[in-house]
N, C-alpha and C positions, 0 to 999 in steps of 0.2 A: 300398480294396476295388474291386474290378473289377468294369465292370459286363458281365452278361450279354447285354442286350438296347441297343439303339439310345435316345438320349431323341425325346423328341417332337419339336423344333426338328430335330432331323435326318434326322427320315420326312419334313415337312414340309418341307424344302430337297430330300431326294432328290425326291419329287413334283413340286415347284415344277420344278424345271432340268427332269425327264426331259421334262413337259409344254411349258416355253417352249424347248427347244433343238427337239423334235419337230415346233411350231409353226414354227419357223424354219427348219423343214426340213435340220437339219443332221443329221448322223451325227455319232455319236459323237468317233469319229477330226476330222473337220472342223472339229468345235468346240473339241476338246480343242487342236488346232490355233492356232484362233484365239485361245485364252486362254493357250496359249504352255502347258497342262499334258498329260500325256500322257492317251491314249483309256482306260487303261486305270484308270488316276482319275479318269477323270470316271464311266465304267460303275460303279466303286464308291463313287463318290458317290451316283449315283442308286439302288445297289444300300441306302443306308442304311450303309455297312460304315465309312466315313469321318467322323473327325472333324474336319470342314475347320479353315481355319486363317483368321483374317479376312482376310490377304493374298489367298488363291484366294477367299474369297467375293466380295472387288472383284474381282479378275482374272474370276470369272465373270459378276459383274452387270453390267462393265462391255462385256464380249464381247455382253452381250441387251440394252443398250443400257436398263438399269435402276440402282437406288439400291442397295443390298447387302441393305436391310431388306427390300425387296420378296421377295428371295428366301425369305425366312424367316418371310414371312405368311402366316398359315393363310386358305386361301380361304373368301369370303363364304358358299357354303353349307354349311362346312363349322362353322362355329359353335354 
């Protein structure tokens, strides 16, 4: 069965990245850059529309200079 909607783990990765690449001041293009994937995958990552693959999740954690899990931890006030 196909799913409709996004799961949870994937709102919260798209959140996570839009906000630490934003913090870093990077554009999209820049970062996509940096993690060797194109801009136009990482905008639908953050869009939620991707099912990353755990290779791009280290290629991006390691780009923000984080653990892979980090990306995919729902933040403290959001509990």
């Amino acid at each position: 069965m196909k799913r409709s909607h996004p799961g949870v783990l994937r709102i919260i990765l798209a959140t996570n990245l839009r906000r630490l690449r934003l913090e870093k001041g990077y554009s999209q293009d820049a970062f996509g850059y940096l993690c060797g994937l194109d801009r136009t995958y990482v905008g639908s990552i953050e869009r939620g529309e991707r099912n990353v693959s755990i290779d791009n999740l280290e290629r991006i954690a390691r780009a923000l200079n984080l653990e892979p899990w980090q990306l995919i931890r729902q933040p403290d006030g959001d509990r």
